[in-house]
N, C-alpha and C positions, 0 to 999 in steps of 0.2 A: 743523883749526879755521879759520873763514871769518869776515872781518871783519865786525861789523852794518851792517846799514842804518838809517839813521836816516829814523824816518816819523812826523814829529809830530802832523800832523794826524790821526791813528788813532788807533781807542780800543784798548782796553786790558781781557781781559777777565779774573776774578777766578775761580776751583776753588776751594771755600773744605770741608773738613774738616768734620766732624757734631763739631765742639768747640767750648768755652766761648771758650775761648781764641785761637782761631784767628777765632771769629764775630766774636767783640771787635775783632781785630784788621781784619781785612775791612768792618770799617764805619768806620772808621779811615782805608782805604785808599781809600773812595769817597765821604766828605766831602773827604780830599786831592785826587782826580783828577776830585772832580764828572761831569760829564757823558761828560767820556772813561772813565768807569768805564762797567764790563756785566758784572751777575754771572754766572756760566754754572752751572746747575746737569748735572752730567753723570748724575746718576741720574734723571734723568726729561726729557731732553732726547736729540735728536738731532744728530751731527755737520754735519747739511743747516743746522740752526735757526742755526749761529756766522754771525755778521756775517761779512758780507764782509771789514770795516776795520779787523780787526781787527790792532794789534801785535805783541800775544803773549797770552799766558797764565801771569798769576803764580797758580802752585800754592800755594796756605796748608795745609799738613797734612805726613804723613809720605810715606816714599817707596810705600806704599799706594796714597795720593792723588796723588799723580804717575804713578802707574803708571795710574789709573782716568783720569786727564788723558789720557793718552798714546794708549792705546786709544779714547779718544771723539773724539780732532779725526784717528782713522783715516790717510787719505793727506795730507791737509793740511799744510803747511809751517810753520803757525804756531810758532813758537818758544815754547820751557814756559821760566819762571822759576820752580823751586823754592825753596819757604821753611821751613824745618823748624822744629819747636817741640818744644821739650826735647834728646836728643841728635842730635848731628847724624848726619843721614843720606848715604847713600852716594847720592842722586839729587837732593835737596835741596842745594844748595851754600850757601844765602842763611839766617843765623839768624834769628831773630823780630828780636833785639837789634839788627840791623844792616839790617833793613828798610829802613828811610827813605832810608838814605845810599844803599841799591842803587837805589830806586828813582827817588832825585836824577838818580845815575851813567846809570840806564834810558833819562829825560828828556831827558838830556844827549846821549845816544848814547853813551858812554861802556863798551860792551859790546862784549864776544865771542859767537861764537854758535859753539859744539861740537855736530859731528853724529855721531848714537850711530845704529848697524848695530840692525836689526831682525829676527826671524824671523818668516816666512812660512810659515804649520802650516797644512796640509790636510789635512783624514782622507775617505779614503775606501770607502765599506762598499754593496757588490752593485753597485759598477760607478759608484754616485754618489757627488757630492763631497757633502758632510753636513756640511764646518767648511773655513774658510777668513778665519782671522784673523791678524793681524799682534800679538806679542809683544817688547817689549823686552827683560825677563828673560828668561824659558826659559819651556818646555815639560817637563812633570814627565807620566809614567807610570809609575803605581803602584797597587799594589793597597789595595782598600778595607778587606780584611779581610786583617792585616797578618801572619797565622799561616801565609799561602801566598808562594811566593817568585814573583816575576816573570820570565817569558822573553821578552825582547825580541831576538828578530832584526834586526840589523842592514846594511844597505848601505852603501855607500857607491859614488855614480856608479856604481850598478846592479852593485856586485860584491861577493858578501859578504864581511863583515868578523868577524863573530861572532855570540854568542848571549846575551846577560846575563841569568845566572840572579844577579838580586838583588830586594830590597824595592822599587826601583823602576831607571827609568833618567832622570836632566835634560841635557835640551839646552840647552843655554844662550850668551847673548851674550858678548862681553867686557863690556859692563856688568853683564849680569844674573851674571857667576864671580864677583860680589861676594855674592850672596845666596845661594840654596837650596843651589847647587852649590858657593860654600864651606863653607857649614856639612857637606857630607857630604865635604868632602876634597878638592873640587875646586881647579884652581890661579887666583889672581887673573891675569885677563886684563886689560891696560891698555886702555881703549876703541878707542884707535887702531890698534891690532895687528887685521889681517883674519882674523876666525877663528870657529869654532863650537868648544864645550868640550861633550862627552861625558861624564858623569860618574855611576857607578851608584852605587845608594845602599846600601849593605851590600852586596858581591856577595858569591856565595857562594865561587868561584874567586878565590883573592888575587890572582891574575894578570890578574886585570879589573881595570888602572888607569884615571882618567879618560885624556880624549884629547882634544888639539886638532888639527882638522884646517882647514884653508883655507875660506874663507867661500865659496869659488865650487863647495863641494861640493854634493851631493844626497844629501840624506839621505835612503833608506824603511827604519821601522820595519813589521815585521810580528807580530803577538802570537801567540806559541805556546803550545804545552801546553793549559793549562784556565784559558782568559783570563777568567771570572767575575770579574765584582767589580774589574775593570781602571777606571783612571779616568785621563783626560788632562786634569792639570790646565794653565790658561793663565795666567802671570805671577801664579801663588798665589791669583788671584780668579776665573774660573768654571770648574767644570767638568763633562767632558763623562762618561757611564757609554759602554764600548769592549763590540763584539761581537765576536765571531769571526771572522775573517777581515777583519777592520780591519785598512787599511794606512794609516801615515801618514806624509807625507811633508813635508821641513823643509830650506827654504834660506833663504839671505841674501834677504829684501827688498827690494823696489824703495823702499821707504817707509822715507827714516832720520825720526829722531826730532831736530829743533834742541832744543839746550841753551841758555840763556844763563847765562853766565860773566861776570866780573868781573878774572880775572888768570889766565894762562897755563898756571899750573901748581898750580892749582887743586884738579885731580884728587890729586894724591900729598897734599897740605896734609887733604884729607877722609880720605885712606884713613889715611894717620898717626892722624888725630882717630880713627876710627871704630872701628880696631884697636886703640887704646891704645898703640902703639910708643912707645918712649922712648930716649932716647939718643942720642948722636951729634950733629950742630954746629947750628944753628939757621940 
């Protein structure tokens, strides 16, 4: 975690959620900041079109919409403020309820800025590179039609490692072991910990656990067997149909993602909320 800069004279630009609620709130947020306000729409904009000046980017939506944030300002440094509405999310830290005061604190300088590890997915098919995008969660392959099982070869720093015959295989960040790759078993990775989490999705071998290996690995998946109907999905929002002889290959990125935060320890206070935990001293 790296202390903010404080840059007043910068605007300030808004990701605002296809909600009632969130839209409410976003107009709300640019009678407050007037002219330092700039809504950004990223579904029909490009990452070239953001201002130069700009501060950050406060996200209004869920961690969806943070994630569509994160992918559209690409290599860019700009810092996301996440704002979540209804339960709190694991990439949103900021609640609707407690808006104002954050972004009092924002004005103030009064901020942290947390930087979150990113993956670096290439696929490549007949010798050309065909995808080359940067994820904060993971990378999901799996099959379309879900009555066939998945074989995913795997490398590691060009030496094999296995083969996962399961319903899919996620690679994923230590931010992103909070999503897809928990829910199928995978372990929460603390964001700060350097690392990639392997995680199949139903293997069919019990002896296929996930895995974490070191961020400074290289990963190539190669799809075997009768790869039809194969799909690589990117941070749960697009994805690509795989052919034959697709190789794809997954490292740590040069492009982390700024967070801003409000207190240090932030991270465990969400994952408590988001898990339900209970118990123990306050």
């Amino acid at each position: 975690m790296e202390k903010k800069e404080v840059m007043m004279t910068k605007r300030i630009g808004l990701v605002v959620k296809n909600d009632e609620r969130a839209e409410h709130k976003a107009k709300e947020l640019e009678k407050r900041l007037g002219s330092q306000c700039v809504v950004i729409d990223v579904r029909h904009s490009r990452s070239s079109d953001l201002p130069e000046d700009l501060m950050c980017l406060i996200v209004l939506g869920g961690d969806g919409t943070f994630l569509s944030a994160a992918r559209f300002i690409e290599h860019r440094s700009i810092p996301l403020m996440g704002v979540k509405f209804g339960e709190v999310g694991f990439l949103a830290e900021t609640t609707e309820d407690n808006l104002f005061t954050a972004l009092d604190l924002l004005l103030e300088g009064k901020y942290l800025i947390q930087t979150r590890s990113r993956l670096d997915i290439k696929v490549v098919r007949n010798n050309h590179q065909i995808i080359d995008v940067d994820v904060l969660n993971d990378a999901v392959i799996n099959k379309s039609a879900l009555s066939r099982l998945a074989s995913c070869a795997v490398y590691i720093d060009a030496v094999y490692l296995t083969t996962y015959r399961a319903d899919g295989l996620i690679v994923a960040t230590p931010t992103g072991s909070t999503a897809y790759s928990l829910a199928a078993g995978g372990p929460v990775v603390h964001p700060s910990v350097p690392s990639i989490i392997l995680t199949p999705i139903c293997p069919f071998t019990l002896t296929n656990r996930p895995l974490i290996i070191p961020d400074s690995a290289l990963i190539e998946i190669r799809l075997e067997g009768s790869p039809e109907n194969m799909v690589l999905t990117l941070d749960g929002q697009e994805g690509f149909e795989m052919d034959s002889g697709d190789r794809i290959f997954i490292k740590k990125s040069r492009n982390d993602i700024r967070m801003i935060s409000f207190e240090d320890q932030s991270y465990f206070k969400v994952l408590k909320t988001r898990l339900k935990w209970s118990g123990g001293r306050s």
